[in-house]
C-alpha positions in Angstrom: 15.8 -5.1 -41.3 12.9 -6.4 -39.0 13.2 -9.7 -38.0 10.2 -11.5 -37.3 8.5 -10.8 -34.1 8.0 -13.9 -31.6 5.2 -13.5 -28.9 5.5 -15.4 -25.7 2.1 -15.6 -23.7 1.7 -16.8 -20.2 -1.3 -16.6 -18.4 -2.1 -17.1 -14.9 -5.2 -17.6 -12.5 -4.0 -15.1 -9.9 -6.9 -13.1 -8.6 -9.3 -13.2 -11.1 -12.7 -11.4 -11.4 -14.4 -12.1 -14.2 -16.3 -11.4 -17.2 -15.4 -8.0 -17.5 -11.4 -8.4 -17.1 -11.5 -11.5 -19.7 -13.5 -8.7 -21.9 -11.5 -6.1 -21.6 -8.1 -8.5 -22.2 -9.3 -9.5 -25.3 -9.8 -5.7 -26.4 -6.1 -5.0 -24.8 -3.7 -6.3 -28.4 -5.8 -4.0 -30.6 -5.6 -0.7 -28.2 -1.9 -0.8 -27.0 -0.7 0.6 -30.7 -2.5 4.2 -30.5 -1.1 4.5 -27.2 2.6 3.8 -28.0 3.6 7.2 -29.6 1.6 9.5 -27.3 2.4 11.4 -24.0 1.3 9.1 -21.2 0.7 11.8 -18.8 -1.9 13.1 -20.6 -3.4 9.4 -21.2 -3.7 8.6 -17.0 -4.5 12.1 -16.2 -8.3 11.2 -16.7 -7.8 7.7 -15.0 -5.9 8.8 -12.0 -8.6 11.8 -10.7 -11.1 9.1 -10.9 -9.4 6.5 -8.7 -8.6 8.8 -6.1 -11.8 10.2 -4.7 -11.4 13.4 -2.7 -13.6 13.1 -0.1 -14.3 17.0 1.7 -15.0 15.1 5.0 -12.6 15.8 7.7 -13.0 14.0 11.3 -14.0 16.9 14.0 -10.4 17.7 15.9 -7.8 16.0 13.5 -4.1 15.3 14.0 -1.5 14.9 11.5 1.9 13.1 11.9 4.1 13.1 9.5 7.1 10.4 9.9 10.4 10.2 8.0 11.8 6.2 7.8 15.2 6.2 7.0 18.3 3.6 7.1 20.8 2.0 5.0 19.4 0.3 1.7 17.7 -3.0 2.2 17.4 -2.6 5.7 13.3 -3.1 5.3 12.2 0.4 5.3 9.2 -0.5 2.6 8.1 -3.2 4.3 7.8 -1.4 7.1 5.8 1.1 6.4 3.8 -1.5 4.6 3.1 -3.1 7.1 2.0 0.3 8.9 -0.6 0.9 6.1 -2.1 -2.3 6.2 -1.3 -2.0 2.3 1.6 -2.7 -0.1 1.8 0.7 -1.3 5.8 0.8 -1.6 7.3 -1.8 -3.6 9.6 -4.1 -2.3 12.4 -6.5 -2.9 15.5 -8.4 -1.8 17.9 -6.0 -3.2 19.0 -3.1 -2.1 17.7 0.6 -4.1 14.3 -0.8 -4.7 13.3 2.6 -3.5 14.0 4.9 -6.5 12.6 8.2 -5.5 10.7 10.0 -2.2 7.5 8.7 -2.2 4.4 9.5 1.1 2.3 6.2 2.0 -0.9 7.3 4.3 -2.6 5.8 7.1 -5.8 6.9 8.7 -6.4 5.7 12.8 -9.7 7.7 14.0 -9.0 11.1 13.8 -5.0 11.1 12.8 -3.4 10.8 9.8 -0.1 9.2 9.7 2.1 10.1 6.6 5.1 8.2 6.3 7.6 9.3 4.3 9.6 6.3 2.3 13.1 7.4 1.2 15.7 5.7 -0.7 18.3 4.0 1.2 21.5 6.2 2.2 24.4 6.2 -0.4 27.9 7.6 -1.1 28.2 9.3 -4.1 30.2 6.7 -5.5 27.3 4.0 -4.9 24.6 6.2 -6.3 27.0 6.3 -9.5 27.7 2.4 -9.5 23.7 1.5 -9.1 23.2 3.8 -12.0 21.1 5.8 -9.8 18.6 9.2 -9.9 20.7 12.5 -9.2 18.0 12.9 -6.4 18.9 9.7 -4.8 21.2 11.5 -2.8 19.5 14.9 -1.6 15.4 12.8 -0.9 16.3 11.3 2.7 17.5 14.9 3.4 14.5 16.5 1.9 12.4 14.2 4.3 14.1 15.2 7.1 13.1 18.8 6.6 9.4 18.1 6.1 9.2 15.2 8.9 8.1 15.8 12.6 9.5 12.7 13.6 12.3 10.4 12.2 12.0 6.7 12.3 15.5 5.4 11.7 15.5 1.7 10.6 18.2 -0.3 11.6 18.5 -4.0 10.2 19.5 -6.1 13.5 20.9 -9.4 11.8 23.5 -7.4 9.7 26.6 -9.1 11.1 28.8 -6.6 9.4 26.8 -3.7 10.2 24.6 -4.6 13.3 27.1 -2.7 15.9 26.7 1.0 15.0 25.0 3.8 13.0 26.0 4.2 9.5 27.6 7.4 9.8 24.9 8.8 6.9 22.5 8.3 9.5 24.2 10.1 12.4 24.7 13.1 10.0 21.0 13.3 9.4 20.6 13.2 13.1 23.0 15.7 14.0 21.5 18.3 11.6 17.6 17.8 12.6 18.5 17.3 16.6 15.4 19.2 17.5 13.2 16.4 15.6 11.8 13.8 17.7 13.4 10.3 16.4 13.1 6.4 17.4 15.1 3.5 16.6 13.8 0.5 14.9 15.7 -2.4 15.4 14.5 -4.6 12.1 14.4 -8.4 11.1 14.9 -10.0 14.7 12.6 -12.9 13.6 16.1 -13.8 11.5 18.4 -13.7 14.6 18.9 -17.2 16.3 19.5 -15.9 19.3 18.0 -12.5 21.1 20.5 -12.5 24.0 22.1 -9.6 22.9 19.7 -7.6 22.0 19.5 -5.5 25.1 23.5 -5.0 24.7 22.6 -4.1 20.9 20.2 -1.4 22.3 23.0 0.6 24.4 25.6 0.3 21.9 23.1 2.1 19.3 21.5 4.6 21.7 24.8 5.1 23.4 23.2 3.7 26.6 20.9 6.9 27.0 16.9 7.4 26.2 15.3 10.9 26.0 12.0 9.3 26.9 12.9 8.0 29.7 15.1 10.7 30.8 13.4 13.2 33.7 12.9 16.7 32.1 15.7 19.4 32.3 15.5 21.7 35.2 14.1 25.2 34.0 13.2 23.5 30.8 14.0 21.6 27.9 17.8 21.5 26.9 19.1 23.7 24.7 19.9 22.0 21.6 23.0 23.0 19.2 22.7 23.3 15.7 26.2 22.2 14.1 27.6 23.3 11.0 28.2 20.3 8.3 31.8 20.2 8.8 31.0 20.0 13.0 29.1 17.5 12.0 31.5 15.2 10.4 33.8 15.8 12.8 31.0 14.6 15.3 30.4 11.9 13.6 33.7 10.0 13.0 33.5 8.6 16.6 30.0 7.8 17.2 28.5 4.7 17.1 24.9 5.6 18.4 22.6 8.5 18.8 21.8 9.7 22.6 18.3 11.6 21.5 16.2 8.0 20.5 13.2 9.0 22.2 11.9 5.1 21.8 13.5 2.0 20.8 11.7 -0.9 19.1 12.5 -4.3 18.7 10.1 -5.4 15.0 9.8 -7.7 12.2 8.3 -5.7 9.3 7.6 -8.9 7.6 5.8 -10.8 10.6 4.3 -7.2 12.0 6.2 -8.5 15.4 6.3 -5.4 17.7 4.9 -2.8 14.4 1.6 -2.2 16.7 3.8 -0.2 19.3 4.9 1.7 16.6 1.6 2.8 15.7 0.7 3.8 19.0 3.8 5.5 19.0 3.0 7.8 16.1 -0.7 8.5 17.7 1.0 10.0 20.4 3.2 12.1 18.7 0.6 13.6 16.3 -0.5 17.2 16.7 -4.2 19.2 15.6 -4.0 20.1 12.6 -5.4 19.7 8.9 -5.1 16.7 6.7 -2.8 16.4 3.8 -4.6 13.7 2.2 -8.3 12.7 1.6 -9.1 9.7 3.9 -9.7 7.5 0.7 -5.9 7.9 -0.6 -3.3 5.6 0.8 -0.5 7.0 -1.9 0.9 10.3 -3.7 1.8 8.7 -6.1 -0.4 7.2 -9.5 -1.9 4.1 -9.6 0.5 3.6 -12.9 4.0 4.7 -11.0 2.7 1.9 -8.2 2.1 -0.3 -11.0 5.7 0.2 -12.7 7.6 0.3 -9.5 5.8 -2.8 -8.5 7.0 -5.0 -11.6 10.9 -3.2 -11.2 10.7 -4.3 -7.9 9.7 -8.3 -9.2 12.1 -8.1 -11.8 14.6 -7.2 -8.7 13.6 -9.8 -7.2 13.9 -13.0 -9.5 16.8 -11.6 -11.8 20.7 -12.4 -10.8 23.3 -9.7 -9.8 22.8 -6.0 -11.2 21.0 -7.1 -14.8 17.6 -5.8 -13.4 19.3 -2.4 -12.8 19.4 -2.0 -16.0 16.2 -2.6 -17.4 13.4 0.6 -17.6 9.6 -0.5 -17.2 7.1 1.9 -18.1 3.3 1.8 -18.4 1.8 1.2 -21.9 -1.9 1.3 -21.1 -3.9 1.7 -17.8 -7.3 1.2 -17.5 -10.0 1.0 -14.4 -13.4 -1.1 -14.9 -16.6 0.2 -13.6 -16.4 -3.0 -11.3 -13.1 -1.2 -9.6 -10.5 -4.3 -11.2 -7.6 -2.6 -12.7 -5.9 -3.6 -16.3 -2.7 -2.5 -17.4 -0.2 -3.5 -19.5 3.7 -3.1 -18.6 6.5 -2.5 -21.1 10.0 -3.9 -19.6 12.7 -2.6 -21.7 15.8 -4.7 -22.4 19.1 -2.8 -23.9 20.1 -6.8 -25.9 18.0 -9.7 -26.8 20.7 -11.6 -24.3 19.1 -9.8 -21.9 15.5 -10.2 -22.8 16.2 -13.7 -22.8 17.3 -13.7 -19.4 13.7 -11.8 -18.9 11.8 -14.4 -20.3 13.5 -17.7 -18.4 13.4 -21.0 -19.7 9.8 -21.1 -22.0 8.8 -18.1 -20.0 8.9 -19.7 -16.8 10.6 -16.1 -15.2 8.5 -14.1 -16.8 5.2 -15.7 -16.0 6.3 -16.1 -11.9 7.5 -12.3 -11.9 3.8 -11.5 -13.5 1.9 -14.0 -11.0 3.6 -12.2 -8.3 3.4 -8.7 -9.4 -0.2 -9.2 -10.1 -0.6 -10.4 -5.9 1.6 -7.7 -4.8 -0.8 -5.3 -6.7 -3.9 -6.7 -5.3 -2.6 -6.2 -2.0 -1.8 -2.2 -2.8 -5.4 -1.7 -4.5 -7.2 -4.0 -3.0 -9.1 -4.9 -6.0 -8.3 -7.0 -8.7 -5.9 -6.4 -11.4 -5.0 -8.1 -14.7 -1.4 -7.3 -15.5 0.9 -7.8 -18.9 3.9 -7.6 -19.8 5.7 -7.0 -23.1 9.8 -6.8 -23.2 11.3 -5.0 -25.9 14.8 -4.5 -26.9 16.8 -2.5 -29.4 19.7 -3.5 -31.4 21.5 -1.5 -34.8 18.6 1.0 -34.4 15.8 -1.7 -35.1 13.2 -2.0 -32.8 12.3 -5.7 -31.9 9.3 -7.0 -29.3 8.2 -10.4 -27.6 5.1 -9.9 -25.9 4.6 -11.7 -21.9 1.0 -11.7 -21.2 -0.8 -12.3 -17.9 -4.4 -12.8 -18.1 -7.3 -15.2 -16.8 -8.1 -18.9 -16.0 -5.5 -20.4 -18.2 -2.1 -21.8 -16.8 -0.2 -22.7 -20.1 2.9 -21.5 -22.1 2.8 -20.7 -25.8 5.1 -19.2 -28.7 3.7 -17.3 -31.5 5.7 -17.0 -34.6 
């Protein structure tokens, strides 16, 4: 039997634009239920090809780099490239696997594109199983690899535990693309107390040898061997760095310390060719996947141990104004009402900070403002239940509806 529905509202004052968003929120209860049964893909299709324009303008003698940023999980990879774009077009979070899935971020500079390549962190099989995690999880940094023409490996410098070698996913990846330019990216050193060690750090991980700064082969560049994957594990076992780093750099993603030689970096390394990307686009993926991912990565952030693992958000309604804000409305699926609970806080005080903040980090990606809600739902015996969060404008106050 259906018990009777509670709805928990919170509302916020987080970027807010004005008459047409508190319009369009009033309309947003009576248009979510024709949208709940149907296909969404059909529903965004319309949306999506008019948010990204296509321009047919290309610059006169473009370059194209495309960059592959790997590393272990959580070792800032996101923010990185974030930081790179100028734009918060991959989610991010405190825990590890916010990355779910292969996902291109573009940059324009001049005449050069720069297309990074944002992979999930590198896992066992027996992690991706434990994290409850995408079968592709495990092939995407891989797949990167083989598209890339240089490999940014991201190496998180105040990991105690891990500072003092390449995971040994890393140095596979290497030791099957060894013809692909890479550099090392020594992350988070605004953490470290102390930068003494750095340099030491440096020539443990590159195993004291630069190909930049090495002089060039005589009769020509080296002859590089391609190993087999069992040569390659073998290889491996010992290693503790990579020899072939062609730069090192010493960054903080989340400061932008050091991220400006980066850039110039990847100018350098582009080559003439054709765009893959209009100039207006700074994703591949939808505005509603940056939307979802976005509020997973929230939930991530402000929910204890692995409960947000196991939560599904997925886009109820999307919709784009004619004054460029964004509206959308976010379904966060909980598999008890223990759980939902948990969602929700104390009077809603979790779920109206993980809106507030979802809402920023998504003005930061579109650059525009958005109105953002929330609904959790949960199942239990077969019976579909629903509380309603709801972010919308100029009010800060809490309320239940029976």
């Amino acid at each position: 039997m259906l018990k009777p529905l509670r709805v928990f509202s919170v509302f916020s004052s987080v970027h807010r634009s004005h008459n047409l968003i508190r319009s369009e929120s009033r309309q947003i209860p009576q248009t979510i239920p024709s949208f709940r049964n149907v296909s969404t893909s059909s529903i965004y299709q319309e949306e999506y090809e008019t948010y990204v324009v296509h321009s047919e303008t290309r610059p006169e003698n473009p370059h194209l780099v495309k960059v592959a940023i790997i590393g272990l999980p959580n070792a800032g990879k996101s923010t990185l490239i974030n930081s790179l774009t100028g734009r918060k077009a991959c989610p991010i979070s405190s825990k590890v696997h916010t990355t779910r899935c292969r996902a291109r971020a573009i940059s324009v500079k001049d005449n050069t594109q720069i297309v990074f390549l944002d992979t999930p962190g590198l896992v066992t099989e027996e992690e991706s199983k434990h994290h409850h995690l995408e079968p592709q999880y495990l092939r995407d940094g891989e797949k990167a690899l083989q598209e890339a023409h240089v490999i940014g490996v991201v190496h998180d410098a105040s990991n105690y535990w891990l500072k003092n070698r390449l995971d040994e996913k890393v140095l596979r990846l290497l030791h099957l693309y060894p013809h692909k330019d890479s550099f090392l990216i020594l992350n988070k050193i605004d953490i470290l107390k102390s930068k003494r060690n750095l340099l030491d750090l440096v020539k443990i991980l590159t195993n004291g040898s630069l190909v930049g700064q090495q002089p060039p082969e005589p009769g020509g560049n080296k002859k590089l061997n391609y190993l087999s994957e069992s040569q390659v594990k073998k290889a491996v076992k010992p290693e503790r760095g990579w020899p072939n780093f062609r730069e090192v750099f010493l960054v903080s993603a989340l400061t932008r310390s050091g991220v400006d030689g980066i850039e110039r970096f990847l100018l350098k390394s582009s080559r003439p060719g054709p765009w893959m990307f209009s100039e207006e686009q700074f994703s591949d993926q939808s505005p509603e996947w940056l939307i979802e991912e976005t509020v997973r990565g929230r939930l991530l952030e402000h929910l204890p141990q692995e409960i947000p693992y196991n939560l599904n958000t997925r886009i109820e309604y999307f919709h784009r104004g004619e004054q460029g804000n964004l509206v959308s409305v976010v379904l966060v699926e909980c598999a008890t009402p223990r759980l939902q609970k948990l969602v929700v806080g104390p009077k809603g005080s979790r779920i109206r900070t993980i809106a507030m903040e979802a809402e920023q980090d998504l003005y930061h990606t579109f650059q525009q403002p958005v109105m953002l809600k929330l609904i959790t739902k949960y199942y239990e015996s077969g019976v579909q239940q629903a509380g309603t969060i709801d972010c919308r404008t100029r009010h800060n106050q809490y309320r239940i509806v029976p």
